[in-house]
N, C-alpha and C positions, 0 to 999 in steps of 0.2 A: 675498777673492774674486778670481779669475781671470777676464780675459778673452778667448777662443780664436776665432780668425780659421782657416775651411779655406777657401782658397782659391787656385785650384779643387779642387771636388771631383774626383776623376779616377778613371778607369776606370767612366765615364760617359758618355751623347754630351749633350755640351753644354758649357754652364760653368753652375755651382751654388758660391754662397758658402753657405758656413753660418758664422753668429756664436753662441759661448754661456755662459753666464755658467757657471763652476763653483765649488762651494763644500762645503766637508768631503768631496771627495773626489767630488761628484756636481753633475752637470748641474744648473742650478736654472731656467734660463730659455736660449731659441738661439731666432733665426731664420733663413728661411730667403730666400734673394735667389737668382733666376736673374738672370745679368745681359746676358744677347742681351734684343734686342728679336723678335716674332715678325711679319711682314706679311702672312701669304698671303691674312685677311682682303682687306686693302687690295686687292691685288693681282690677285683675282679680280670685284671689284664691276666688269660689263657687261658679264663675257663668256659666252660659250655653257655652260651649268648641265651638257651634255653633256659635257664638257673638263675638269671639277672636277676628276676623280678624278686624272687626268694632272698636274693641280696640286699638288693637298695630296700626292699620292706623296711629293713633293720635302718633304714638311715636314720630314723626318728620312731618312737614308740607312742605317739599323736597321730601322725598324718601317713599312716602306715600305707593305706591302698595307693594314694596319692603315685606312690615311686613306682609301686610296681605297675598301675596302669600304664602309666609312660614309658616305664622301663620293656615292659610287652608289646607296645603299639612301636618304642623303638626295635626291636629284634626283628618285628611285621611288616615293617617298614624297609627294612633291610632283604629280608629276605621272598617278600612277595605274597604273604600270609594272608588271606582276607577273611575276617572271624563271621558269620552267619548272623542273621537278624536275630535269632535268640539270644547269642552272647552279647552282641551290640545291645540289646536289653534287660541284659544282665548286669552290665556294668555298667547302665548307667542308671541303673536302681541303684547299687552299691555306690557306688561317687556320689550319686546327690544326697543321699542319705549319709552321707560323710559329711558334705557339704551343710547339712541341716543341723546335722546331732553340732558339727563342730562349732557354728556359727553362733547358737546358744548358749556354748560353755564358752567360749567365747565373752561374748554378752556380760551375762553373769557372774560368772566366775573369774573371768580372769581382768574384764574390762571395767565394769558395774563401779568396783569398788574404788575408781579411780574421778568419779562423782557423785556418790553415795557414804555418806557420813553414818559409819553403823552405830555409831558409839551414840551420834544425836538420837538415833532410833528408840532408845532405853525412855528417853520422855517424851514419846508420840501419846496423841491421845487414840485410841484406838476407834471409837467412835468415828472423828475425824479421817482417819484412817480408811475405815470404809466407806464412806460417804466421798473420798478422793477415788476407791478403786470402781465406787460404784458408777463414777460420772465419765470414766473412762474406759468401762470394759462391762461385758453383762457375765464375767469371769465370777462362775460358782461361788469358789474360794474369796468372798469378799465380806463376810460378815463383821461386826463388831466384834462377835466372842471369836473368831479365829483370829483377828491382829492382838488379841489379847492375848491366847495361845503363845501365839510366836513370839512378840513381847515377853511374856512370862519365861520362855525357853532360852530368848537371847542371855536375859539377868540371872537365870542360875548358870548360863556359861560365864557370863563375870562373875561371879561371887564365888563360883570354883577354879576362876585362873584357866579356864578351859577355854579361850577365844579360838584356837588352833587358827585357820588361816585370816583369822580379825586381828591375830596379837600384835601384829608387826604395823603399822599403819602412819599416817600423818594425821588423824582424827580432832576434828577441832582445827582442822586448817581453814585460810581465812578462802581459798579458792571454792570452799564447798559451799553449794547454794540451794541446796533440796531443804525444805522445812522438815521436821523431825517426824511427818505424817507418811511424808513422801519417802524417806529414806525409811522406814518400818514398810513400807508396801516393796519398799526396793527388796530389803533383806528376807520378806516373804519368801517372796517367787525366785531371789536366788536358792530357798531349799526346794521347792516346786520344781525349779530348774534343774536339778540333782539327780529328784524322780523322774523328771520326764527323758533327761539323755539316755539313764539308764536302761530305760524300757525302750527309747526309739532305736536305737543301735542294735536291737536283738536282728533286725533287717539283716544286717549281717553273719550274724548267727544263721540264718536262714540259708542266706545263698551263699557263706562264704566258710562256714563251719563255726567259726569263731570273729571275735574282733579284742583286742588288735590279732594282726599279721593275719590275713583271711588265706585261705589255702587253695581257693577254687579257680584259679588264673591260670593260661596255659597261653601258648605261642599259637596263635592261630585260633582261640574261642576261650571257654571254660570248659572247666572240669564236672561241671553240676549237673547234670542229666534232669531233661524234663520229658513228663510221662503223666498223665492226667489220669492213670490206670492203675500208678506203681507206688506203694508206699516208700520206695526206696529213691526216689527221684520228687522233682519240684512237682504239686500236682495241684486240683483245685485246692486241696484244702490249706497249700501253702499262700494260693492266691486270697484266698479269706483270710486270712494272717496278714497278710501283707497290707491288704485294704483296712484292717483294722489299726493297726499300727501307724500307717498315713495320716487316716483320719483321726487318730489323738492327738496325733503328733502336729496336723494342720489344724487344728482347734484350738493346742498352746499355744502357737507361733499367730497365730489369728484373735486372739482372746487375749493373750498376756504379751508375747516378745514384741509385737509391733507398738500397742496402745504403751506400752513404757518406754521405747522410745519415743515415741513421740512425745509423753510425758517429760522422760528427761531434759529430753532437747530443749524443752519450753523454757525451762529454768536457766540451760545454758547455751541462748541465744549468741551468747559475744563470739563462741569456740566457733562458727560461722566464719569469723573471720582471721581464725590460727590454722594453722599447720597446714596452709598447699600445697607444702614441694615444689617438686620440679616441674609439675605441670604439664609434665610427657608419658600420656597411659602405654600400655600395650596388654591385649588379651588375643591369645592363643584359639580363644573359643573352644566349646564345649558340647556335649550331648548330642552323636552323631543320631540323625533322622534319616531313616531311608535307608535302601539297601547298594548303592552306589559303590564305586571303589573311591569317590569321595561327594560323599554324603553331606546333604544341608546339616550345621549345626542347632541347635536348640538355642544356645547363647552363642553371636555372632564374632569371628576374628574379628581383629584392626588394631587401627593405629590411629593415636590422635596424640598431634603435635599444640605446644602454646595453647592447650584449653580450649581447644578449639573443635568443638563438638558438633559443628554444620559440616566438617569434612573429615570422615574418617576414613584412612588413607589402608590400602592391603596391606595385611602384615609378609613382611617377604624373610623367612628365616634365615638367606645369606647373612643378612644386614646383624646379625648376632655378635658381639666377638666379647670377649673378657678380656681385660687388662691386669694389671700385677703392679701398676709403678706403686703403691701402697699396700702392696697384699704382702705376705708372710710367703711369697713364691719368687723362683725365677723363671723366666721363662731361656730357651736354648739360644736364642736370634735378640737379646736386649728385651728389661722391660719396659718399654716404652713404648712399645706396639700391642696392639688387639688380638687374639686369635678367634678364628672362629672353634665351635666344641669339637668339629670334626677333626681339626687339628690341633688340640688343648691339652696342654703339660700339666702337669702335678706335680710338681718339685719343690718339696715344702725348702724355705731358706726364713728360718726362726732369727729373729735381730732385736729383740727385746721386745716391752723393755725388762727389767733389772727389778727385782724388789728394792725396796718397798713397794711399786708401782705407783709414784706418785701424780705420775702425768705420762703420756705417751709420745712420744717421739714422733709428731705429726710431719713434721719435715718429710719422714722416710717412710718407712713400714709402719703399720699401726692396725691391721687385723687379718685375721687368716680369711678372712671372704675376698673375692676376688672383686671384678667392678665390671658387672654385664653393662652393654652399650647397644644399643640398637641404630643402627648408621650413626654413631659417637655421640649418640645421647642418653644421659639416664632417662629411664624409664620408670615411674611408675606400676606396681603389678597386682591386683586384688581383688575384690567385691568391686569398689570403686570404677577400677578400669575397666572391669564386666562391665556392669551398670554403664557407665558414660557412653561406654563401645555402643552396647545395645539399644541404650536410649540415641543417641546420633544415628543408630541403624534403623528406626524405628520400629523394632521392637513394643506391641502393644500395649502388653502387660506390664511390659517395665515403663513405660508412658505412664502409662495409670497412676501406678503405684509411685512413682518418683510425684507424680505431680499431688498425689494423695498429703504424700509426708510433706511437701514443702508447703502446701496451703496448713496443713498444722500447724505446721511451725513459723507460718507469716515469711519464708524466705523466698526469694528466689532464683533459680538453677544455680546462680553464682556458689550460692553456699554450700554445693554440694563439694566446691573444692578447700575443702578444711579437714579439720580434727573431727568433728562431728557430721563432716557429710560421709564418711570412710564409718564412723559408725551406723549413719543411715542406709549408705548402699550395702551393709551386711545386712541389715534387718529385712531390706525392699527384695536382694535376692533370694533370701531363705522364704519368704514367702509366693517367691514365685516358681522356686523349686519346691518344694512342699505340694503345690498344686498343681503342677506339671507330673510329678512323680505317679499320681494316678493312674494317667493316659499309658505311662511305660505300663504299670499292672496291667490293663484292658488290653496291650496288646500283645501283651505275654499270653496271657490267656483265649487271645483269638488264637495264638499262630499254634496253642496245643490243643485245640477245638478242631483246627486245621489240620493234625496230626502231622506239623510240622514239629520234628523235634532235637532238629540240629543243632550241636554247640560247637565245635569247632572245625577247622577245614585245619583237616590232617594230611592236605597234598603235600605242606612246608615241612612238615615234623622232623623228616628225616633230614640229615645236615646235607646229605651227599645230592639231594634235590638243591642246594643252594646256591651259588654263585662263587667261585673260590675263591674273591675278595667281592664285599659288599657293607655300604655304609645307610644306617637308617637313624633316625630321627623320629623320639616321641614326644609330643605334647597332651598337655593335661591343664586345664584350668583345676590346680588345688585349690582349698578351701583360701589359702592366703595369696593365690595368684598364680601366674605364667609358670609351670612347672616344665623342662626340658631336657630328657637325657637323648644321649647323642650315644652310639657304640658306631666302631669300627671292626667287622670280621674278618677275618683269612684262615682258610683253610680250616672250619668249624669251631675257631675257638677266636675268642674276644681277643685284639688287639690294642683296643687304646677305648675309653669309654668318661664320658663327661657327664656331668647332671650341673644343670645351672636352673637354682631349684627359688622360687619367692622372693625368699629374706636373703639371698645371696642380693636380686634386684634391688631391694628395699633398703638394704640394710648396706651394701657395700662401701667403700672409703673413696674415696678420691682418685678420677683417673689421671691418667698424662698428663691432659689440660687444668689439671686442676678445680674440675667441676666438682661436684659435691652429689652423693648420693642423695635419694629420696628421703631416707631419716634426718640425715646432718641438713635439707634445703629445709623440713618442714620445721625445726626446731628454730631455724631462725626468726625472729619475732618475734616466739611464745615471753606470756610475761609470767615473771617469777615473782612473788610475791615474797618468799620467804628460802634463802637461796641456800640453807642448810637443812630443808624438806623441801625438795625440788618435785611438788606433787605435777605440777603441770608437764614439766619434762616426764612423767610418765604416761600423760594423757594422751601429747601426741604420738610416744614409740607405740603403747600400746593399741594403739588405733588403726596400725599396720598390722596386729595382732602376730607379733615377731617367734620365729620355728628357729633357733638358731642350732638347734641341733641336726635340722635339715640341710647347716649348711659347713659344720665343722661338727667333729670329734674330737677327742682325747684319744693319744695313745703313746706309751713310752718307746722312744726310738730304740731302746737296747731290749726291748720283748722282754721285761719280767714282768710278772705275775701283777698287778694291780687291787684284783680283789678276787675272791671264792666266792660263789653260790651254792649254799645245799640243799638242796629238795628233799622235804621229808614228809 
């Protein structure tokens, strides 16, 4: 038996250990340690509940909107806030458009290279090359002399030591299965990909001021004023900006990101049948429709237990609790029990382990993520459990489109619970938000034709309108899953405040029972090939597409200085 230390996982934001025992060739046991610590709890207990969302932004410098949505829908929820159809169509142009750009970089960038051989790319034949991109895509960018290009631009990055994010790799691993034509079309459109997040995310630029950390979020609506009149406000000509930007951006995700998965997948049928997990989704649901104090979703809540996708069961947010018997916490009442966030500690209690760090002390403590449970089961949280939710819900589009991918790829539904159905249900949602995001435009632009031009309900603003204690709860399907913060008020300022945010779900250690989070279930089976390049063990963490910085921080418990910044 084999013991395999990654550490850090990378081409992730955070830091993630993974430890796993291999034996006949396959994973038999891994867990999982993030090793920050996270504070924003702490950090916000007394101050103004209206200020959160400016807070938890910062929890991560990726999934930035992510926090504050929830973090705002928590405070609204609390205190009785109902935001207007214009900001409800504000944000959720902003969210999907997170949801898009991220899924992408995603894709390409972070995930791409973890079945994509760049280095076999250098002896593609480029001809070859287009006559693969041409039989899969009517994608412009498909000629002989452009893969020659890019070919020509990889080889003077080798010949100058310049690989930058290629240098580090497992290249010439025996798991890689792309012919040398295929990985030159892959390394293509990963620069394609580059250009195009860049320009798609100006969306936020638009209605948010900037991205990351968007500025236009309020308690009760937005900050963004629309006026079809006013150059100083959202007006048509932002709506034609907007429509423009969609429609490039549904042209690559229709033209390039979908036809290459499907491409990839073709090659790596077997991943079909690695990395299930636990088998127990949950999604929050997403993209309120309607003007309701609770409105149809776009993408539908549930719950689905045992894979079991003929009954998707209400998701009922008591059933929430986090546990500690493996976390870097204690709890006040023993850690052996659940809390829910309502009532959830933050009491960091650090127990190793000890440098060198040679193994982790799995008996006890072994990562600062906590262990979300949903009626005491891990849960699954992501693209995946969207998708599964929505298709069980039936869901048209996502019908379609799931049943689109899986006739490609010769599988069926079964394979969507793997390594590779978690990268097709990212690809099948972005193109259904991409296409959805339209209708949000069209009716932005009705309700300012309508000289409807409300952004927030300013009855909540004032604290003293509030309730002198009150508890709210916000949900957000982020880009990587079930997003949840929870705040407690009294007397207008924050009492006790929880986020139990994706990769805490995904990524957590081992509860009471001894169950096994969604990472350490699906790494069981994976087979290793070569167990001192553990490339497969990063196929399936990265496949949950891990935010570890969403779920832990660094900070020195004695306050000194760490690092300087100087703006010049």
């Amino acid at each position: 038996m084999t013991h395999i230390v990654v550490d850090p996982i990378t081409r992730i934001e955070g830091h993630l250990r993974i430890e796993a025992e291999v034996d006949g060739g396959k994973v038999t046991d891994a867990w999982s340690s993030a090793t920050m610590f996270r504070g924003i709890e702490i950090i916000l207990k007394g101050r103004d509940p209206r200020d959160a969302w400016v807070f938890t932004q910062r929890i991560c410098g990726v999934c930035t909107t992510v926090h504050a949505i929830a973090s705002i829908r928590a405070v609204e929820n609390a205190v009785g806030a109902n935001p207007p159809p214009n900001a409800r169509l504000l944000r959720n142009l902003i969210m999907s458009a997170q949801a898009v750009q991220d899924h992408v970089v995603h894709f390409y960038h972070l995930h791409a290279l973890d079945w994509v051989d760049v280095v076999s790319a250098l002896s593609a034949d480029p001809t070859k090359t287009a006559s693969l991109a041409q039989s899969i895509s009517d994608w412009p960018l498909s000629s002989a002399t452009y893969f020659t290009g890019v070919r020509d631009r990889l080889k003077t990055f080798v010949n100058r030591g310049q690989l930058g994010p290629f240098a580090n790799a497992y290249w010439g691993h025996p798991a890689y299965k792309l012919p040398p034509e295929a990985n030159l079309m892959a390394v293509a459109h990963y620069l394609e990909a580059l250009d195009f997040q860049r320009k798609f995310i100006r969306i936020h630029a638009i209605l948010g001021g900037k991205n990351p950390h968007l500025q236009s979020f309020l308690v009760g609506g937005m900050a963004t004023p629309v006026d079809p009149d006013s150059q100083a406000s959202l007006n048509i000509g932002t709506i034609a900006a907007l429509r423009e930007l969609i429609a490039k951006g549904r042209d690559f995700v229709t033209r390039v990101y979908i036809p290459d998965v499907i491409a990839v997948g073709g090659f790596y049928k077997d991943w079909t049948h690695y990395g299930a997990g636990v088998g127990n989704f949950l999604a929050y649901g997403e993209y309120p429709e309607g003007d309701d104090s609770e409105p149809r979703l776009f993408l539908p809540r549930g719950v689905i237990h045992a894979r079991n996708i003929t009954r998707i069961e209400p998701m009922i947010p008591e059933k929430i609790t986090e546990q500690v018997k493996h976390s870097w916490y204690n709890y006040d009442g023993g850690d052996d029990k659940g809390l829910h966030p309502f009532k959830g500690e933050t009491n960091p209690a650090y127990t190793g382990p000890t440098p060198p760090y040679d193994r982790l002390n799995t008996d006890e403590k072994y990562s600062w993520l906590k262990s979300p449970r949903y009626d005491g089961q891990p849960m699954e949280v992501g693209p995946l459990a969207r998708m599964l939710v929505a298709y069980g819900s039936g869901q048209q589009r996502v019908k379609e489109l799931v049943g689109k991918v899986l006739t490609a790829l010769g599988a069926g539904p079964e394979a969507l619970f793997s390594t590779l159905g978690r990268l097709a249900a990212r690809a099948i949602e972005t193109q259904v938000l991409i296409e959805k995001m339209d209708d949000w435009v069209t009716a932005l632009a009705e309700s300012m034709a309508r000289r409807d031009y409300r952004i927030q309900d300013n009855s909540k603003w004032d604290p003293a309108s509030w309730p002198k204690e009150c508890y709210g709860a916000g949900f957000h399907e982020a880009p990587r899953g079930a997003l949840g913060h929870w705040v407690h008020i009294q007397d207008g300022a924050i009492v006790n405040y929880q986020c139990v945010v994706p990769s805490t779900w995904n990524a957590g250690p081992r509860d009471s029972a001894g169950q096994r989070g969604p990472y350490e279930s699906a790494l069981v089976g994976t087979p290793i090939a070569k167990p001192d390049q553990p490339l497969e063990i990063l196929r399936t963490v990265h496949s949950f597409d891990p935010c570890m910085a969403c779920g832990v921080h660094v900070v020195d418990a004695r306050r000194r200085e760490l690092a300087r910044v100087r703006v010049v």
